[in-house]
N, CA, C and O atoms as CSV, one atom per row, in Angstrom:
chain,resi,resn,atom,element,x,y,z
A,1,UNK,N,N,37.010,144.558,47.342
A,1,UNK,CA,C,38.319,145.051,46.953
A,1,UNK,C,C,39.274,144.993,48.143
A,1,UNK,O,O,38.929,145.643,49.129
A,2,UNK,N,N,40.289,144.393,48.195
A,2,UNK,CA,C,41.506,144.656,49.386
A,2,UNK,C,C,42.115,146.460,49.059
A,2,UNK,O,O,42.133,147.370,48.230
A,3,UNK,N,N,42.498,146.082,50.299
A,3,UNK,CA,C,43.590,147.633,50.474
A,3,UNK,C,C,44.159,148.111,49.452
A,3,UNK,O,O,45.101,147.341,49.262
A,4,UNK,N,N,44.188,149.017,48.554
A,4,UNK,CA,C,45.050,149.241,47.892
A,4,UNK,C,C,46.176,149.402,48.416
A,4,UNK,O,O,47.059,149.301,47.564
A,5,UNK,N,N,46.576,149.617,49.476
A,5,UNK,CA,C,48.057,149.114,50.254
A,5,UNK,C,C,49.145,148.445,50.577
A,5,UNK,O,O,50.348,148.514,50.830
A,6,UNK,N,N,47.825,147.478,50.413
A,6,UNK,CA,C,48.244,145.693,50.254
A,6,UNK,C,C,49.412,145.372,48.681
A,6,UNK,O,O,50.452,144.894,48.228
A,7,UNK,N,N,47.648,146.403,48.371
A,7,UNK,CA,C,48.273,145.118,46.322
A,7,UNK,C,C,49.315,146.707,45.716
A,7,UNK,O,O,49.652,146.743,44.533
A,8,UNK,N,N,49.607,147.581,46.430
A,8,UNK,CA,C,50.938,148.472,45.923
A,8,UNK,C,C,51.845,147.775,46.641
A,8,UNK,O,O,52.875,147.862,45.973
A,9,UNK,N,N,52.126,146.990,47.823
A,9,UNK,CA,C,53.188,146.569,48.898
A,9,UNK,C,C,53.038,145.408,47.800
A,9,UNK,O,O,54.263,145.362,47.689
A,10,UNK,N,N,52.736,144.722,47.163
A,10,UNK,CA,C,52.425,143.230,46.887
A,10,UNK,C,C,53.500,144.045,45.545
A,10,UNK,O,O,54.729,143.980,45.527
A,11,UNK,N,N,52.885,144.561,44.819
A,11,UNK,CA,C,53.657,145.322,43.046
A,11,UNK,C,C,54.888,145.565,43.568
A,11,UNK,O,O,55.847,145.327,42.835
A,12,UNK,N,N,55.135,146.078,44.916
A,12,UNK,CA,C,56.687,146.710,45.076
A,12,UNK,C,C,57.697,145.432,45.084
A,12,UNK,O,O,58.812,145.359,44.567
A,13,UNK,N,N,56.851,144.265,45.958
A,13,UNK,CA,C,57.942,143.196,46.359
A,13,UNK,C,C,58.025,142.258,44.122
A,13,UNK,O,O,58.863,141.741,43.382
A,14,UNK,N,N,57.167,142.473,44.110
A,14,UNK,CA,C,57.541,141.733,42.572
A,14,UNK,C,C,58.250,142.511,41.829
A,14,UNK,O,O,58.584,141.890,40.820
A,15,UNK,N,N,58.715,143.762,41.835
A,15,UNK,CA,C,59.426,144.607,40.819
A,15,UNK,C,C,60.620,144.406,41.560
A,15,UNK,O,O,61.575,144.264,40.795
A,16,UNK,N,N,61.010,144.323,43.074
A,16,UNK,CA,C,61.929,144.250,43.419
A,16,UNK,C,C,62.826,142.574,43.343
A,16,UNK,O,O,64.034,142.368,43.227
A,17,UNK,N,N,61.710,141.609,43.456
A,17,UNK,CA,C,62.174,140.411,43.038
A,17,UNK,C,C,62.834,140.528,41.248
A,17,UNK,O,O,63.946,140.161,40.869
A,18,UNK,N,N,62.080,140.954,40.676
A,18,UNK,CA,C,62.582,140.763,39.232
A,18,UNK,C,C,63.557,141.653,39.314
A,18,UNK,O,O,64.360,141.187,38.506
A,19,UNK,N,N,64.116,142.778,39.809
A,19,UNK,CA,C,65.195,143.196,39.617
A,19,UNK,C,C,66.335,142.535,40.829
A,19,UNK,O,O,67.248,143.354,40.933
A,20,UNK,N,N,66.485,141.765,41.428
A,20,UNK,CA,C,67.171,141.474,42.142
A,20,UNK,C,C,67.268,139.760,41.783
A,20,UNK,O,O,67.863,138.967,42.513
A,21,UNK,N,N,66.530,139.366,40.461
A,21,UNK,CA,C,66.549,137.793,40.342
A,21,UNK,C,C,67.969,137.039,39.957
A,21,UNK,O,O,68.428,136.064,40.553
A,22,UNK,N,N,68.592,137.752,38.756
A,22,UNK,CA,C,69.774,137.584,38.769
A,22,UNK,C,C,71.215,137.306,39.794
A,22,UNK,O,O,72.050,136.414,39.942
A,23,UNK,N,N,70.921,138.628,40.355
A,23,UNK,CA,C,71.959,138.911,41.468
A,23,UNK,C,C,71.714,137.768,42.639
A,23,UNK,O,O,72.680,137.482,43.346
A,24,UNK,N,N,70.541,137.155,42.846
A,24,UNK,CA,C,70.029,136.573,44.048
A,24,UNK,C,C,70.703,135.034,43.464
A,24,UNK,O,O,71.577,134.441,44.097
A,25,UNK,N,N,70.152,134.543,42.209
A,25,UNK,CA,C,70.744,133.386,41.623
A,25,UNK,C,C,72.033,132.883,41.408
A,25,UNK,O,O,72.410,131.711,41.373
A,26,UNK,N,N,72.736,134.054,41.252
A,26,UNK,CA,C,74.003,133.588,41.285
A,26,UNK,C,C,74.952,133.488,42.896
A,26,UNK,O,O,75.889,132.846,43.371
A,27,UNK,N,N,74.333,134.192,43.154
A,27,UNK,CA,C,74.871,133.812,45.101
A,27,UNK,C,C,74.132,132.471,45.607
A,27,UNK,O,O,74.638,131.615,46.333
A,28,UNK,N,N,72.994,132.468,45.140
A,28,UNK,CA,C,72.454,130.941,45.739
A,28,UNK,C,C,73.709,130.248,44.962
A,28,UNK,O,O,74.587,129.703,45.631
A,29,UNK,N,N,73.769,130.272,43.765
A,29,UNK,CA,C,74.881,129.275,43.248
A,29,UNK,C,C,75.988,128.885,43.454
A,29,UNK,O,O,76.505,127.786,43.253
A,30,UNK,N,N,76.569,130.280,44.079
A,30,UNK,CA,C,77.683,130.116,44.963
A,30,UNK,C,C,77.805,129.410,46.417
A,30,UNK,O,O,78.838,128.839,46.766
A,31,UNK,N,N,77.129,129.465,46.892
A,31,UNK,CA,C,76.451,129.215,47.968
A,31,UNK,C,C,76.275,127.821,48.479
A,31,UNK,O,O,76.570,127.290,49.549
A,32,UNK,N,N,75.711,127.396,47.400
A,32,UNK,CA,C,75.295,126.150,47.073
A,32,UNK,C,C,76.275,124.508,46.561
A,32,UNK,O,O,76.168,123.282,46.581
A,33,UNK,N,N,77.012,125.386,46.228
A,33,UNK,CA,C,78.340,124.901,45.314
A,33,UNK,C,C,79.172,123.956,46.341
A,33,UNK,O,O,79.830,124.531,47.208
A,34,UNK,N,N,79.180,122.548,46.290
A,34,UNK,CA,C,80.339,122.212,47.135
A,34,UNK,C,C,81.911,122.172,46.948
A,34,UNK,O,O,82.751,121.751,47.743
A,35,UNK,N,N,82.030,122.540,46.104
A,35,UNK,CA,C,83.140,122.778,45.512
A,35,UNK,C,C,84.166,123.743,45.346
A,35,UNK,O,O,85.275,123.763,44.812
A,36,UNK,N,N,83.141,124.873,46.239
A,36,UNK,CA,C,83.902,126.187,45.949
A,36,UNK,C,C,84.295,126.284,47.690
A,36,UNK,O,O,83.527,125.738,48.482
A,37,UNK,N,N,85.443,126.957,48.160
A,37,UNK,CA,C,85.819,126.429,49.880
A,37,UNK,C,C,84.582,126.999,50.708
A,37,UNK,O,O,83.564,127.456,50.189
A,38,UNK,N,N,84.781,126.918,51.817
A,38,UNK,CA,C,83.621,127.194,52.721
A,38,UNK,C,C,83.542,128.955,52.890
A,38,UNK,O,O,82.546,129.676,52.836
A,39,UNK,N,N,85.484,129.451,53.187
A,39,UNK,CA,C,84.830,130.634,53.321
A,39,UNK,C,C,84.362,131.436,52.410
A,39,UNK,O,O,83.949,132.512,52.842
A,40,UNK,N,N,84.265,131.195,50.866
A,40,UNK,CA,C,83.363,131.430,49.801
A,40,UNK,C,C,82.106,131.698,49.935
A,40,UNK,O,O,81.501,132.766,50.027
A,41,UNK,N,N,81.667,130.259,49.937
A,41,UNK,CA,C,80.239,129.732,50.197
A,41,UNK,C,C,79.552,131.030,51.238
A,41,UNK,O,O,78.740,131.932,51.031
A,42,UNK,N,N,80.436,130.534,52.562
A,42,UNK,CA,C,79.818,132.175,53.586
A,42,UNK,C,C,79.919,133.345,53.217
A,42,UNK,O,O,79.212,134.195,53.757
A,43,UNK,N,N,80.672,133.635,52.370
A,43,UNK,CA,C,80.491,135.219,52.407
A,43,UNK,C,C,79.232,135.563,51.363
A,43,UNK,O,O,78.443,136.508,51.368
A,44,UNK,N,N,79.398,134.086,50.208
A,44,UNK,CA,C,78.098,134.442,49.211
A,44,UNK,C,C,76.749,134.598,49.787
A,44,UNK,O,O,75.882,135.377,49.390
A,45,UNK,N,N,76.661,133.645,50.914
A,45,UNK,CA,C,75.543,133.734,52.084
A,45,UNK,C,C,75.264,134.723,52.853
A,45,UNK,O,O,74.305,134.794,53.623
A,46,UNK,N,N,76.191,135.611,52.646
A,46,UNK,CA,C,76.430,136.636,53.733
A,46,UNK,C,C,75.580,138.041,52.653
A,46,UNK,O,O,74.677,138.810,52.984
A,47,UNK,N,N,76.148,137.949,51.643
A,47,UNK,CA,C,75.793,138.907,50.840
A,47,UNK,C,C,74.361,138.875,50.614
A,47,UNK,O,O,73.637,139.704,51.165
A,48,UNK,N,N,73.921,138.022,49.883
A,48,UNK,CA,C,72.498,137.067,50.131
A,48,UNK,C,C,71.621,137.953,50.940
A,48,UNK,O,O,70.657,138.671,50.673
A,49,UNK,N,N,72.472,137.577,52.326
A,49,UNK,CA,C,71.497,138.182,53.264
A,49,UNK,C,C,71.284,139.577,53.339
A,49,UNK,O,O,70.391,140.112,53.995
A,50,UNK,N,N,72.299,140.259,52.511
A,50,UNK,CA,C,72.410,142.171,52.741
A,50,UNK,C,C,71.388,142.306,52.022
A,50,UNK,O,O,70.471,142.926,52.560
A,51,UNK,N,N,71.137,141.769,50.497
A,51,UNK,CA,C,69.863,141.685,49.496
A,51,UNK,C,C,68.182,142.416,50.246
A,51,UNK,O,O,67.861,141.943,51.337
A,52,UNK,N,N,67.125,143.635,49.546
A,52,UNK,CA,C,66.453,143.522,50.787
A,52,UNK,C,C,65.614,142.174,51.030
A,52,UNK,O,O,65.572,141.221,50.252
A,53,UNK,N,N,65.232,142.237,51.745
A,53,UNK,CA,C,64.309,140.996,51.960
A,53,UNK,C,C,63.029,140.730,51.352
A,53,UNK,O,O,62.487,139.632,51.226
A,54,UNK,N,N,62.537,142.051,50.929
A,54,UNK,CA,C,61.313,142.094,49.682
A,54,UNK,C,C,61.492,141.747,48.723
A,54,UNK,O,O,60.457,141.773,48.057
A,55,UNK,N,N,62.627,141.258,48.013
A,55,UNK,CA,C,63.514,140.966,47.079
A,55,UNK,C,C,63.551,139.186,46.748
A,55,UNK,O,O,64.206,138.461,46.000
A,56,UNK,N,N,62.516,138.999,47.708
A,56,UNK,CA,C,62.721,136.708,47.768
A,56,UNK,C,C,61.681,137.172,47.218
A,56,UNK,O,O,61.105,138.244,47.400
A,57,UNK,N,N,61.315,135.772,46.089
A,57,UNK,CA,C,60.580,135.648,45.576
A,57,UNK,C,C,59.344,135.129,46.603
A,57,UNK,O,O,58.223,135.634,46.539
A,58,UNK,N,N,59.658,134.149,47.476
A,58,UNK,CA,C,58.759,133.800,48.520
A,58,UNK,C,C,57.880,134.866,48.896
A,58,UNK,O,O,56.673,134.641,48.799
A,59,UNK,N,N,58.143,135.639,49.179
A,59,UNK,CA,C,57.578,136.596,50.031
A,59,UNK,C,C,56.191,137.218,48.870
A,59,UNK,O,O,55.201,137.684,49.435
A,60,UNK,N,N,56.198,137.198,47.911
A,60,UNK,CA,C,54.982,137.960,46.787
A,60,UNK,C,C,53.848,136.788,47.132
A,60,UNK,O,O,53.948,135.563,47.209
A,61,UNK,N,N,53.071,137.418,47.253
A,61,UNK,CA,C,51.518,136.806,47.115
A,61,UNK,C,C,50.611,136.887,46.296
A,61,UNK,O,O,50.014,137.936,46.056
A,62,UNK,N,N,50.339,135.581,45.650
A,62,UNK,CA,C,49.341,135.916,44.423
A,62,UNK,C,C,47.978,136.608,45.158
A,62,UNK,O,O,47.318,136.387,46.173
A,63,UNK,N,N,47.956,137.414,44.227
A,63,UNK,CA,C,46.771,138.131,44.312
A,63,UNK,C,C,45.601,138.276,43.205
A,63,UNK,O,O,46.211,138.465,42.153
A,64,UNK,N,N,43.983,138.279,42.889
A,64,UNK,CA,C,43.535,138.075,42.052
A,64,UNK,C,C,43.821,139.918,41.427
A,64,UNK,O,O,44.078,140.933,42.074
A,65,UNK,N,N,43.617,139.689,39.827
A,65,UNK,CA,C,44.121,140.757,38.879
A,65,UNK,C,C,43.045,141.735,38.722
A,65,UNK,O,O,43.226,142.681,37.955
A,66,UNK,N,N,41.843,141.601,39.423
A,66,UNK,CA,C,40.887,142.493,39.271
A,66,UNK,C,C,40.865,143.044,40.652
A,66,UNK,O,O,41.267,144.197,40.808
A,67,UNK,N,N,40.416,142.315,41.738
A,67,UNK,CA,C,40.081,142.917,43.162
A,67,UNK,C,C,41.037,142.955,44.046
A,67,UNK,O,O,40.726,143.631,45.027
A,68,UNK,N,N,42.521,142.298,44.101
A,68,UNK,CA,C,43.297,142.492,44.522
A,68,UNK,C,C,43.365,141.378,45.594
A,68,UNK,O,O,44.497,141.074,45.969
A,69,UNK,N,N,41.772,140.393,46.420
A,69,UNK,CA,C,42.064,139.357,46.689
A,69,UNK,C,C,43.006,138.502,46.742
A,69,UNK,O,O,43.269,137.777,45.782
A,70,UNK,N,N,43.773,138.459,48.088
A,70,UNK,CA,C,44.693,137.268,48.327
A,70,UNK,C,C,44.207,135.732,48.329
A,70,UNK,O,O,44.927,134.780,48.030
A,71,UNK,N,N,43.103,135.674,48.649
A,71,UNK,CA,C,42.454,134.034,48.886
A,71,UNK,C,C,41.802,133.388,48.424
A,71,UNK,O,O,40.757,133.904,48.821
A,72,UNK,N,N,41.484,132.550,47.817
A,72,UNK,CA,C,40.361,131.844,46.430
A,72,UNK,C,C,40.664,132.113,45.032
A,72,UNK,O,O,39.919,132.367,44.085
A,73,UNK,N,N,41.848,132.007,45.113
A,73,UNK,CA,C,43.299,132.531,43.782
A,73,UNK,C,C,43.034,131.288,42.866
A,73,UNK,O,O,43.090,130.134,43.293
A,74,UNK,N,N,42.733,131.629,41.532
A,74,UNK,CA,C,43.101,130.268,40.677
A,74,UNK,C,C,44.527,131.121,39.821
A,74,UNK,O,O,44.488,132.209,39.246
A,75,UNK,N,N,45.870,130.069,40.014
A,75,UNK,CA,C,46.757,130.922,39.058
A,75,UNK,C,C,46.432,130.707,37.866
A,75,UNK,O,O,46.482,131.658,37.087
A,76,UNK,N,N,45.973,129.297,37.353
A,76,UNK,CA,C,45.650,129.658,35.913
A,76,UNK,C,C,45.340,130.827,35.662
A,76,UNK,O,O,46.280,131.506,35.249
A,77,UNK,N,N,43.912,131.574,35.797
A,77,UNK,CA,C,43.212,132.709,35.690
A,77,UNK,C,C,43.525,133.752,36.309
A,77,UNK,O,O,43.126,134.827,35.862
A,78,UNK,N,N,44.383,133.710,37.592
A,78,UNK,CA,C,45.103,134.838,37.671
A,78,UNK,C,C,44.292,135.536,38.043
A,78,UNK,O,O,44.412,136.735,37.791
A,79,UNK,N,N,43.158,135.065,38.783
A,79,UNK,CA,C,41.775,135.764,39.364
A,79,UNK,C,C,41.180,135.211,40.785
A,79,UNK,O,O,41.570,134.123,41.208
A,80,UNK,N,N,40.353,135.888,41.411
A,80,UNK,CA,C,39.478,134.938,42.760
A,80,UNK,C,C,38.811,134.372,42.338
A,80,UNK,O,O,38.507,134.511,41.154
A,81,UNK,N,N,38.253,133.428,43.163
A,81,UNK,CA,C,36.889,132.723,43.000
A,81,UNK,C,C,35.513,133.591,42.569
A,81,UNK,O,O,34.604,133.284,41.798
A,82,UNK,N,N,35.706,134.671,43.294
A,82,UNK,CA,C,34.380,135.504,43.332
A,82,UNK,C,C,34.537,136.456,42.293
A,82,UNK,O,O,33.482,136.758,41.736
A,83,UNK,N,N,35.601,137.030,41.864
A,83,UNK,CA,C,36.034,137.802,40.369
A,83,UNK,C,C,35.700,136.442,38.995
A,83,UNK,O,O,35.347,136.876,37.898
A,84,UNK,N,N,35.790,135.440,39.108
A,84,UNK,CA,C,35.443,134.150,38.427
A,84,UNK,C,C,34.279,134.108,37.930
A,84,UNK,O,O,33.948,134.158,36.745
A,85,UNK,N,N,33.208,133.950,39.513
A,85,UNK,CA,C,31.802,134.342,39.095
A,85,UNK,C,C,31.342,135.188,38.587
A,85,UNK,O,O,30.831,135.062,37.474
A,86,UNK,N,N,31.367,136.036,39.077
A,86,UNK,CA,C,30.810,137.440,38.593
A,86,UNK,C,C,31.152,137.488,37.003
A,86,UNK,O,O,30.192,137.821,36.307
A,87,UNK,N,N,32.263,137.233,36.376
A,87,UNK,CA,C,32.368,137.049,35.102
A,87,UNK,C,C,31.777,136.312,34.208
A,87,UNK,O,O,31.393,136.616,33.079
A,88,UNK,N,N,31.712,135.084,34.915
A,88,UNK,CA,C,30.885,133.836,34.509
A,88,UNK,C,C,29.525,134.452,34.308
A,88,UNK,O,O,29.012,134.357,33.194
A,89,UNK,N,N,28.672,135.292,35.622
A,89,UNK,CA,C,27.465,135.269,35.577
A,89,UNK,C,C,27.090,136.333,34.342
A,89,UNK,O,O,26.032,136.337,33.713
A,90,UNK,N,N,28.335,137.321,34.137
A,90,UNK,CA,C,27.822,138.304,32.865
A,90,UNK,C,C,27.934,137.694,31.513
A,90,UNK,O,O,27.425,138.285,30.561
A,91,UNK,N,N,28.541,136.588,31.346
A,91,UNK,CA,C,28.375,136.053,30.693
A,91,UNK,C,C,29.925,136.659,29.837
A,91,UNK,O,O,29.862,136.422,28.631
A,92,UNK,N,N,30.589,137.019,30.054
A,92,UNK,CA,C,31.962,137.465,29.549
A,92,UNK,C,C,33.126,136.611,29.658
A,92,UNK,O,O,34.238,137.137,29.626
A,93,UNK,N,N,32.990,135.164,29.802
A,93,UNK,CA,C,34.100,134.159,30.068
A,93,UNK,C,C,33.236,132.908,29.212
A,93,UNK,O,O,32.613,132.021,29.798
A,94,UNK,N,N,33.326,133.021,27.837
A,94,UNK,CA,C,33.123,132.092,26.825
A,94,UNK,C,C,33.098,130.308,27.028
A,94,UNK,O,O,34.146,129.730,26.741
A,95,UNK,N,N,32.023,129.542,27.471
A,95,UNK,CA,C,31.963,128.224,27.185
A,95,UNK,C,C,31.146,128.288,29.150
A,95,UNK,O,O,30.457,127.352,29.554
A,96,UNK,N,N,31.382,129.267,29.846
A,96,UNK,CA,C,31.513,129.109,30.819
A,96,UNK,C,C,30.175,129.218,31.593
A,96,UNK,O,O,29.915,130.416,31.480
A,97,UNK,N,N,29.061,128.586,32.399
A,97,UNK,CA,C,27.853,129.004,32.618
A,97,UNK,C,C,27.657,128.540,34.264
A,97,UNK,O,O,28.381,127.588,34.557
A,98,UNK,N,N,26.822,129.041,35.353
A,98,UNK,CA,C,26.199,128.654,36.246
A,98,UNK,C,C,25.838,127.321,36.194
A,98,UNK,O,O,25.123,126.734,35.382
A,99,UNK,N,N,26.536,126.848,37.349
A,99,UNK,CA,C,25.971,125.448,37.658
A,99,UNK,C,C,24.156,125.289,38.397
A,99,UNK,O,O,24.245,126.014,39.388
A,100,UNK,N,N,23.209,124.928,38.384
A,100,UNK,CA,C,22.473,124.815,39.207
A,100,UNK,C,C,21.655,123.424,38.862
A,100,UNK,O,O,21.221,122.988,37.796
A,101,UNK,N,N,21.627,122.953,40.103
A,101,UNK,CA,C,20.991,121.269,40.005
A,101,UNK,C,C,20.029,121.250,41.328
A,101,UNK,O,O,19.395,120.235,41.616
């Protein structure tokens, strides 16, 4: 199991991304825009940056949905490698069996 520290810091930055997705999109757009004058563009950049910074989507780390594992992530499954097995081996992930050769 990771920290529960981790994967509450990990829940905070995704609730804060989804509430800040809107607001963040439309300043990139501005931003982005060549069309709109420059000192536009900067101040939309500027604002951008006041946004907190837990708030980029970049920053969230998949994590697996049972143990909280950052590393050996399948997103399909939305799980670790080792939360994978262990499922596999109880036999609770349908079609799915131990390899051994």
């Amino acid at each position: 199991m990771a920290k529960t520290s981790a994967v509450e810091r990990n829940r905070k930055r995704q609730k804060l991304a989804k509430r800040y997705a809107d607001k963040r999109a439309e300043l990139k757009a501005v931003a982005r825009d060549t069309e709109k004058p420059v000192e536009e563009r900067f101040a939309a950049q500027l604002k951008l940056a006041q946004l907190p910074r837990n708030s980029a989507p970049s920053r969230i780390r998949n994590r697996c949905e049972i143990t909280g594992r950052p590393r050996g992530f399948y997103r399909k499954l939305r799980m670790s490698r080792i939360a994978l097995r262990d499922l596999a081996s109880n036999g609770l992930i349908p079609g799915m069996v131990k390899s051994s050769w």
